[in-house]
C-alpha angles and dihedrals in degrees: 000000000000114000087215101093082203088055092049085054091044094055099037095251084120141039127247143157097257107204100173121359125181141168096279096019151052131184114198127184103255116244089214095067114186089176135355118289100019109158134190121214118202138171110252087226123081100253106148101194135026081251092068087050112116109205091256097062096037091062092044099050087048089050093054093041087058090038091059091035091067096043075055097057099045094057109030095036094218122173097230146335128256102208109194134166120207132148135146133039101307085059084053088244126123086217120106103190126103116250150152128235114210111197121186105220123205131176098265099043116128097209102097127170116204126159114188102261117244119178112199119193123284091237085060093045091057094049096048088048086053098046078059095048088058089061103042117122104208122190109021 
């Protein structure tokens, strides 16, 4: 048996509420709900970080998260979606494998992401834009 608990559910070795499945993707309902509805979307295939994504499997797994946001949306009515992508230690899981968390967001929901504003200078904007460029890897 895989140690990847998203693997185990991949290949069937483990149960899950299965709400959209392709050939490259599967949302499940996620068993930590902060709120209801919440969904994970995750590549069928064992990629642990965004870095490992091909092109292929990146836009899959973004057409299926809309897909399932707006199924969301229609049941639950809520009012947006966090997305949000976090594995591995630094995200404080014990899960290496690359997925998506879709979180409906309403008006009284007590999950809130802030962050204090900063606004740099445009000129530092742009250089750091173009220190990015240089280490872009189109097309893969």
């Amino acid at each position: 048996m895989s140690p990847c608990v998203f693997c185990q559910i991949v290949s069937g070795q483990a149960p899950a509420s299965v709400v959209y499945e392709d050939d490259l993707v599967l949302a499940i309902m996620d068993i930590n709900q902060p709120n209801p509805y919440k969904v994970l979307v995750l590549s069928k295939a064992h990629l642990t970080t965004i870095y490992e994504l091909d092109d292929a499997t990146a836009a899959a797994i973004m057409r299926a998260a809309v897909r399932v946001a707006r199924g969301i949306r229609e049941v639950s009515g809520c009012e947006g979606m966090n997305v949000m992508q976090a594995n591995g230690t630094a995200a404080g899981q014990e899960i290496f494998h690359f997925h998506l968390h879709l979180v409906p967001r309403h008006a009284d929901d007590s999950i809130r992401f802030s962050w204090q504003f900063r606004y740099p200078e445009r000129t530092t904007l742009d250089r750091y834009a173009a220190e990015i460029r240089q280490h872009l890897a189109w097309p893969r």
